[in-house]
C-alpha positions, 0 to 999 in steps of 0.5 A: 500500500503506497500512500501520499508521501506528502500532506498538507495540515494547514500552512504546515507541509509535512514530507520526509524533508520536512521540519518536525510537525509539533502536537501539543495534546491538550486533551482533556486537560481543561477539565471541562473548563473552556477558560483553562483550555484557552490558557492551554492555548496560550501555553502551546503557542509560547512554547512554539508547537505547530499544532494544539489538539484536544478530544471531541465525543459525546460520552453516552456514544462512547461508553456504557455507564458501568464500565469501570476506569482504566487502571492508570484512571483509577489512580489519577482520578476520584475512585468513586465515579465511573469511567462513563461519569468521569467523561462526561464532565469532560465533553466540548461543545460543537460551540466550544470547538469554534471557540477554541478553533478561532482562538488556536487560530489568532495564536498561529497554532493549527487547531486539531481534536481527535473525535472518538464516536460518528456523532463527533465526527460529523460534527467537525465537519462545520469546523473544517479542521485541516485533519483528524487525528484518530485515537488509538482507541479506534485503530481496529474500529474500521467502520469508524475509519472508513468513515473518517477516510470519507471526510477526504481529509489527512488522517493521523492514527495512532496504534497503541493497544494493537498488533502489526495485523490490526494495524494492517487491516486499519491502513487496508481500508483507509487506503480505500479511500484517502491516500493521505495518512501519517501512521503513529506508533504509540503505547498507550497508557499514562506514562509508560515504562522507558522500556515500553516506548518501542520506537524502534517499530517505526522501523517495522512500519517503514518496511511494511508500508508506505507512508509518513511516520510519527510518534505518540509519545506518552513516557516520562518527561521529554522522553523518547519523542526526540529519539524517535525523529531520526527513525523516521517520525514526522509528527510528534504528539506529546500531552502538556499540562498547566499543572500536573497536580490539577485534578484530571485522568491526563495531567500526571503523564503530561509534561509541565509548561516547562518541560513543553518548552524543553521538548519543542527545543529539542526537537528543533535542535535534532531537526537541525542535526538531521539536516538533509539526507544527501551527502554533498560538502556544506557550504562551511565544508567547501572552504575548508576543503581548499584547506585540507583536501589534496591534490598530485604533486611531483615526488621528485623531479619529473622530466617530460615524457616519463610515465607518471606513476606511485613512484613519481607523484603523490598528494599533498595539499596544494589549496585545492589547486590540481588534479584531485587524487581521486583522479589518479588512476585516469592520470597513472600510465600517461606520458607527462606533457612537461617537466615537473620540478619536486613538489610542483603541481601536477597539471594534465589533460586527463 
């Protein structure tokens, strides 16, 4: 399956040349709470992410009421409430969704949310988000991928919780229908162990398919998210919190204001270190090969007509004047057109 090597979110190209596209998952962060999601805003467009996305569903569409929470809910979290009870406090209106959208928008961040029931999904389609970011949660719902693959829109999925086939299934009927995919690994759970990160799995995924890469990452800290660039992500999703004390599932396993500037740091510095992958001199390099690189000169005196040979040249630096010695084989048997006093310059047709 050969997907389009190149999308557009925005006014952000994301191809294999391109700068790391930042997430800044705000998730449910806010807390219900659309003064503090907008806080959140703020806190994602200082630190310099490209984009700020947060989670859109309708609990009775997503949840049965008595379905118990997550382990790692059930200790960030009041024990008492279900998971059910617990999300529904933390539902965005299709009206808040504007709101947030416009105000991501007048920061410069590109505003995203990941839908997690059709309800949702169909609502996003008065906000004209530029992509869907589907959860892990819904990597082998392939209904609901279908669905989205519909909207004619970029997709970004991530695949914690699944195995190599599932995933396969999921780019199987996406590939149906939209050719502009960018494919997650991920580990879900809230954080993860450093031995849980796996990003060597985007090294699976590159042999397996064709397509962009990225990594959802939720361990510790700035974590694994900028190891994993130079296997090849392109887009890296990391939670962010204004406090990882606020009372919340997410806020424990999201980094701190602080951390978020550290990471989105880090992260341009390795883009800088990656560069490009086509092996020419830099611009810096061209000056100092003058310097440094070498070129044929005399061994000893060479009289015309002698036969240059191992025996009668060799390679010094000449300030980049000459004949490379990469060209010696070319010049090796020839007859010399001149004499050639010791340490002079070799110059011949070749």
């Amino acid at each position: 399956m050969k997907f389009n090597n190149q999308i557009t979110i925005g006014h952000k190209v994301i191809n294999e040349n391109s700068p790391t596209f930042i997430i800044g998952e705000a998730g449910v962060n806010h807390g219900g709470d659309i003064n503090l999601a907008k806080k959140l805003i703020d806190l994602a467009a200082d630190a310099g992410v490209d984009a700020v996305k947060f989670q859109t569903f309708k609990a009775d569409n997503l949840i049965l009421k008595n379905i118990d929470k997550a382990p790692y809910q059930k200790k960030t979290t009041e024990s008492s409430e279900s998971q059910y009870e617990m999300l529904k406090k933390l539902e965005v209106s299709n009206e808040e969704n504007i709101l947030l959208k416009k105000y991501s928008e007048s920061k410069g961040l590109i505003f995203l949310t990941t839908p997690f029931d059709e309800e949702s999904l169909d609502s996003l389609d008065n906000l004209d988000i530029d992509a869907y970011k589907i959860a892990s949660t819904d990597t082998t719902n392939l209904p609901f991928l279908e669905k989205v693959a519909k909207k004619s829109k970029p997709i970004i999925l991530s695949t914690g919780m699944s195995y190599l086939s599932e995933v396969k299934k999921a780019l199987a009927v996406i590939h149906k229908f939209n050719k502009d995919l960018v494919l997650l690994q991920c580990t879900a759970n809230y954080p993860i162990d450093d031995k849980e990160a796996n990003i060597a799995v985007l090294n699976t995924f590159k042999r397996e398919f064709d397509v962009l890469l990225g990594y959802s990452d939720h361990s510790e800290g700035t974590g694994a998210a900028p190891y994993s660039i130079p296997l090849g992500a392109k887009i890296i999703e990391k939670h962010f919190t204004l406090d990882k004390e606020m009372s919340g599932p997410d806020h424990r396993a999201s980094l701190s204001p602080n951390e978020l500037f550290s990471l989105v740091k880090i992260i341009r510095k390795v883009d800088q270190y990656i560069g490009t992958k086509e092996k020419i001199p830099t611009d810096s390099e061209l000056a100092t090969r003058k310097s440094l690189q070498k070129c044929l000169v005399a061994k000893d005196k060479i009289s015309k007509d002698d036969v240059f040979s191992l025996e009668n040249i060799v390679a010094k630096r000449t300030g980049g004047n000459g004949i490379s010695p990469i060209e010696y084989y070319k010049l090796a048997g020839k007859k010399a057109s001149k004499d050639y006093a010791k340490d002079e310059i070799i110059i011949e047709v070749i």
